[in-house]
N, C-alpha and C positions, 0 to 999 in steps of 0.2 A: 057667353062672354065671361073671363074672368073676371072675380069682385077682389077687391082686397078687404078680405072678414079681420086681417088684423088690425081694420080700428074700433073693432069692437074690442078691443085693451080698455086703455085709458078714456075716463069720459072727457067730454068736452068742454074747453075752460067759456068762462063768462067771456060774451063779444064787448069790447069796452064801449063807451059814448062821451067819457069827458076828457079833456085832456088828459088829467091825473092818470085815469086808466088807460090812456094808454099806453103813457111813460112806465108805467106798474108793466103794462103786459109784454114790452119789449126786450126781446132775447134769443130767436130762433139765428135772425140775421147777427149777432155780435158771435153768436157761438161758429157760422158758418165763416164767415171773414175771417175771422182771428184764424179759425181752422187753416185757411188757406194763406194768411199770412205766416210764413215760415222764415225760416234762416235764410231761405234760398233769396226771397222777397232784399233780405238785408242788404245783402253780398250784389245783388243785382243791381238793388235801387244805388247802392253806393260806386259801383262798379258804373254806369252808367254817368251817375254826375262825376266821376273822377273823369270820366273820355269824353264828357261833351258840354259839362258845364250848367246851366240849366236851359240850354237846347234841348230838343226831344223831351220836354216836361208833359207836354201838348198830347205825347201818342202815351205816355201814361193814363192821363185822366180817360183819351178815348176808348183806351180797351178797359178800362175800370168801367165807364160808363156804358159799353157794349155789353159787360158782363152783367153789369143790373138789368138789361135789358132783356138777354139772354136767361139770366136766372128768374127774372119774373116771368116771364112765359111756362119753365118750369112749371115755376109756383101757380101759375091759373091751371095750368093741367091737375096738378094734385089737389088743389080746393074746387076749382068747378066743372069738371069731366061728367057726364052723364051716369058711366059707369060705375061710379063710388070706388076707383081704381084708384092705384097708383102709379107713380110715371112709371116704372120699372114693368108694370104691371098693363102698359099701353105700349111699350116698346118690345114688347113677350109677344105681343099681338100684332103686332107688325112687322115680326117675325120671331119664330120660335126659337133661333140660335140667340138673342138676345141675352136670355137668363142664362145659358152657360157661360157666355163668356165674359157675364157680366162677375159672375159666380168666380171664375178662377183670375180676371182680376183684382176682382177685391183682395184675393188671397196671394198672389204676386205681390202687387202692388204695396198690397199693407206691411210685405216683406220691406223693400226698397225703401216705401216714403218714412218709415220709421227708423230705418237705419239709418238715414242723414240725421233724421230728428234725435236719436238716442245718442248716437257719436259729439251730436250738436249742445243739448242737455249736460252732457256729461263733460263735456271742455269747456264750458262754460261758467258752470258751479268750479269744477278746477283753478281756471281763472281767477273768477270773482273769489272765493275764499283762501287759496294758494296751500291748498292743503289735500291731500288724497289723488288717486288716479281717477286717468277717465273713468274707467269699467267701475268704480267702486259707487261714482256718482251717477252714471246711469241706471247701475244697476236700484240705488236707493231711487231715484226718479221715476224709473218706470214700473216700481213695486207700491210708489204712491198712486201712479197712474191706473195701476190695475186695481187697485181697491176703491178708487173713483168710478171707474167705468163697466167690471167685471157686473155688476148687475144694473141695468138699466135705469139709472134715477135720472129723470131730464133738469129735476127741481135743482138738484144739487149741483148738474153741470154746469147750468148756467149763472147761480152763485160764485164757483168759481172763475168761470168765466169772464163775468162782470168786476171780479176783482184784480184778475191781470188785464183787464182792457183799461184800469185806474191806473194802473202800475206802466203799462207803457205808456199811455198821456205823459204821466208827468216822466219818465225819462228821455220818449223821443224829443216832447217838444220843448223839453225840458232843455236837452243837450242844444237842441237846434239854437233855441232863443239865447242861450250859457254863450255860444259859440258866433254870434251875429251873421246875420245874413243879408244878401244883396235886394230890397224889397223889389225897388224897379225890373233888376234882375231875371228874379221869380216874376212874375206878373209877365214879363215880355215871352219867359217860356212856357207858361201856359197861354197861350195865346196869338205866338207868332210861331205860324205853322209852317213849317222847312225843316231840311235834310242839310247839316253840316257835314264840313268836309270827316273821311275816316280818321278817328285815331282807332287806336289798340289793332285787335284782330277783325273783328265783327263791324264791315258795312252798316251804316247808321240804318238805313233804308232795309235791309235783314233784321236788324235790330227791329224797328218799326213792324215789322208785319208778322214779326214770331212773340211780340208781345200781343197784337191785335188777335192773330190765330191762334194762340194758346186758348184763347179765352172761351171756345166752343167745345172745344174736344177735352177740357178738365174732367175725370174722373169723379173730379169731388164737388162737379155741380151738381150731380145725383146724390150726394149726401144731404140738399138743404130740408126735398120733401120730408125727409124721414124724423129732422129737428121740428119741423113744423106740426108731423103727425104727432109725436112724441109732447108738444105741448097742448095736444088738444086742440091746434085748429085744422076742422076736417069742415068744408063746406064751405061753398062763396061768400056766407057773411064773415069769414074771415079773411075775406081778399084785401078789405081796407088796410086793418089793422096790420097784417102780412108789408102791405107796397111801400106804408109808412116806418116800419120798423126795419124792412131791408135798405130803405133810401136811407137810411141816419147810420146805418149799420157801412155799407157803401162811403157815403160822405166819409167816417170815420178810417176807412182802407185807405182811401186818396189822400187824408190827410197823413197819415201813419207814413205812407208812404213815401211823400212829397218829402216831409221832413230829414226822413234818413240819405233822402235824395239828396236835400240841403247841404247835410253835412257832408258828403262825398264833393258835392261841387264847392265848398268852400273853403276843407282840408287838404284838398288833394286835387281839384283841377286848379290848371293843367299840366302838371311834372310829376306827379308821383300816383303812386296806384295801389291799391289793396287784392290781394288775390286770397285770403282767405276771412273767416269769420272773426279773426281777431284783432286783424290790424286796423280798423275803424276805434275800436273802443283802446288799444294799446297808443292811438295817435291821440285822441283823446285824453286820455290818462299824462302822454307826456307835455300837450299844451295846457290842460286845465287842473293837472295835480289828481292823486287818486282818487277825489269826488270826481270827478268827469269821467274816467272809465268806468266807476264801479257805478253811477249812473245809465250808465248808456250798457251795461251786461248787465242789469236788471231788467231791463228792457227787449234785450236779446233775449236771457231765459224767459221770460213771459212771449214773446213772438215763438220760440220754439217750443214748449209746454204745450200752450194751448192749440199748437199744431201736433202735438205726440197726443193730448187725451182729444181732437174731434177727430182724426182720422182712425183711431182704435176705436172710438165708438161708432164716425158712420159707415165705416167701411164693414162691423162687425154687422152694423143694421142692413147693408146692403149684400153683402155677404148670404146671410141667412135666410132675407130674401129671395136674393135670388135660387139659391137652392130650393126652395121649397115650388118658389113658381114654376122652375126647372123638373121638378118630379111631380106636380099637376097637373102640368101639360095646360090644355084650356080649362080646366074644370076650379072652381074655389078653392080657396087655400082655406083647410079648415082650424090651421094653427096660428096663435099672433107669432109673427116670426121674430118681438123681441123678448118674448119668452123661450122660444127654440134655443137646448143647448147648444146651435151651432154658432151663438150669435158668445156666448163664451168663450167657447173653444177658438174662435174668429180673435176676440179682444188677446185671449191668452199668447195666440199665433202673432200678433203685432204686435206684442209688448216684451215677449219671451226671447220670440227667434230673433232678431235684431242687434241684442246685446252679443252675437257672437261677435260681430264687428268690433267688441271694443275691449277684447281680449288682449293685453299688451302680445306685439310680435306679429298678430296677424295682417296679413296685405291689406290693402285699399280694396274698395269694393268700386271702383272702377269699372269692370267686367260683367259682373254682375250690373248692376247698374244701365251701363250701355243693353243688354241683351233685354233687362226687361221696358226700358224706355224704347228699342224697339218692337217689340209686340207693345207696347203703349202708343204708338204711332198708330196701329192700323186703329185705334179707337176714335182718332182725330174728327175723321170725316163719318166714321160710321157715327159717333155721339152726336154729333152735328147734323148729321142729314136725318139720323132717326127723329132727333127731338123737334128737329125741323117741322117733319111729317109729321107728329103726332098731333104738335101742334098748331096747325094751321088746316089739318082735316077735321070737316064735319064728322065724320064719322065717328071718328076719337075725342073730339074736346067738347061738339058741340054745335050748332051755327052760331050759337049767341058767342063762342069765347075764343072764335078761332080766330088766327092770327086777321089783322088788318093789311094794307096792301104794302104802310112802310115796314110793318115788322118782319113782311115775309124779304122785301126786301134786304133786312139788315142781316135778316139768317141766313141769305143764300149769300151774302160776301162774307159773314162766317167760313160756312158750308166750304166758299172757293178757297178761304184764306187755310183753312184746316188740310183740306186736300195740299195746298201747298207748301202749307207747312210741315205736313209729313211726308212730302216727297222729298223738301230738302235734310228734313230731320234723317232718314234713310241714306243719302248720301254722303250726309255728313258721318254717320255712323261707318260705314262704307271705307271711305277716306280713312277715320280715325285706326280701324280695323289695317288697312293697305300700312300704312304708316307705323304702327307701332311695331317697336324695337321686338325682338323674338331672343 
């Protein structure tokens, strides 16, 4: 059976016992959230309250709250597995094409998710300071990024981390409370559960279940083991410490979230709408004077940041991984794979190749984009049905940690939602492909 000898890296940090410690030890889950809180998070949540108000609040919190669910399952495979594995490394063994393709897309993918992020980074600082080009600000951005993340310090990541997770507090909820909001409002849409009539392009009820279905098939739910290994918690006496730190970590998404939501449903439903990353904070800027925008794009560069430096770090962890698991076949990985120069050469590849996008003259990456979101489709149901499997088999997790009967439950309408979510994600590609101009 393979082992994962790469956590014989780093030792193992102290398991806490008092509160203080464990406020002290809190960080895997603020570095994974943030990670997946991106630009796209912005545009969406605001895009959302602009078409429906604070309706559909309800199917936010539930696929946030599926995902904690989802990602703590994860995390019991990678702290209490029999094997001394890691998920990657119980998904290799339940089948061998796992690690390739897990391997080339880390290295797609890292292309893709950082070209929003770098284009995003660097219009942003633009923006906010009103001086230089994109490319001149990404490229200073992701040159800081690389010197953050080119060599593995988890200490230092999540120092920074913890300081834009300060920095969007006070802007998002900042702006939110600047700007007032409907309280009864909020409270009625988390809680009053229905489907309003369409506005925009996007069926409320599609809407609904490509947020719930996204939530399985994420790439970068296989990023959290690797934060988790990286601080030192390897073993079920850190499953406490782990469940409590990604719940606050969680709580913190939904609220991040909700907010920007806020502001969408309070600037702009129901007549007007935002279609890119600036018109939220430029609507802003014109009701509240230049503190109100340059608040709420301080906010935006910390939600995109900290999604440029986790994704170049776990992708580069996941990356290198899987390559090595890839060319051991079953047998021990005798290297830690965050030592492996591949896991370098991986950060350099998602922080380098990216900034050609922000070349003045060159096209939208559209195309690109579309081609690798679908070979990101077929990972929907395969991440979902694998992680399923791993964990809820004896074989893999354990009889003491394998799923219970609601959690298998909740992962097989993952499972279905992901399957159909990348049927209609395929079609919809499809369409977009049949339609466009030539």
């Amino acid at each position: 059976m393979p082992e994962d000898t790469a956590s014989s890296g780093p030792s193992t940090a102290p398991v806490p016992h008092s509160f203080l410690e464990y406020l002290r030890s809190f960080g895997p889950g603020i570095i994974i959230v943030l990670t997946w809180l991106g630009a796209g998070d912005v545009v969406d949540m605001g895009i959302a309250g602009a078409n429906y108000g604070y309706a559909l609040m309800w199917v936010l919190v539930v696929a946030i709250l599926m995902r904690f669910l989802f990602v703590s399952l994860i995390a019991r495979y990678q702290l209490c597995n029999p094997h001394g594995e890691g998920v990657l490394d119980g998904l290799a063994r339940l089948h061998r094409w796992y690690a390739p393709v897990l391997f080339v897309a880390a290295i797609v993918m890292g292309h893709v998710y950082e070209a929003y992020m770098t284009v995003g980074a660097g219009e942003v600082c633009r923006n906010l300071f009103g001086i230089g080009q994109t490319w001149q600000w990404a490229l200073l951005c992701n040159g800081i990024a690389l010197l953050l993340v080119f060599r593995p310090s988890y200490d230092r990541l999540e120092v920074v981390f913890k300081i834009f997770l300060a920095l969007l507090a006070i802007s998002f909820v900042g702006s939110a409370l600047w700007v007032g909001f409907d309280v009864r409002g909020l409270l009625q849409g988390l809680y009053r559960i229905g489907l309003p009539e369409q506005r925009g392009h996007f069926n409320p009820l599609l809407i609904a279940v490509a947020m719930i279905g996204a939530v399985g098939g994420s790439l970068m739910n296989l990023a959290y083991p690797y934060f988790l290994e990286a601080k030192g918690w390897r073993g079920p006496q850190y499953r406490r410490v782990q469940f409590y730190d990604f719940l606050l970590a969680v709580v913190v998404m939904i609220v991040l979230n909700l907010v920007v939501w806020i502001l969408g449903a309070e600037l702009l439903y129901p007549d007007k709408q935002i279609k890119t990353l600036d018109d939220l904070p430029q609507l802003l800027t014109a009701m509240l004077g230049r503190g109100g925008g340059v608040l709420f794009y301080l906010g935006i560069f910390a939600a995109v940041y900290t999604s440029v430096l986790g994704h170049a770090a776990g992708l580069a962890f996941m990356g290198s991984h899987a390559w090595l698991r890839w060319q051991a076949g079953t047998a021990p990985i005798q290297t830690d794979y965050r030592q492996h120069p591949l896991y370098r050469w991986i950060v350099v590849w998602c922080l380098v190749s990216p900034l050609v996008w922000t070349i003045p003259g060159m096209p939208d990456f559209v195309t690109l984009t579309l081609i690798a979101n679908s070979a990101q489709v077929v990972l929907l149901p395969l991440l979902a049905g694998g992680l399923w499997w791993i964990t809820a088999s004896p074989r893999f997790i354990g009889e003491q940690y394998r799923n219970r009967w609601w959690e298998n439950t909740v992962m097989a309408l993952l499972f279905a939602l992901a399957i159909y979510g990348a049927i209609n994600a395929v079609l919809s590609i499809a369409q977009f492909a049949n339609n466009k101009p030539t």
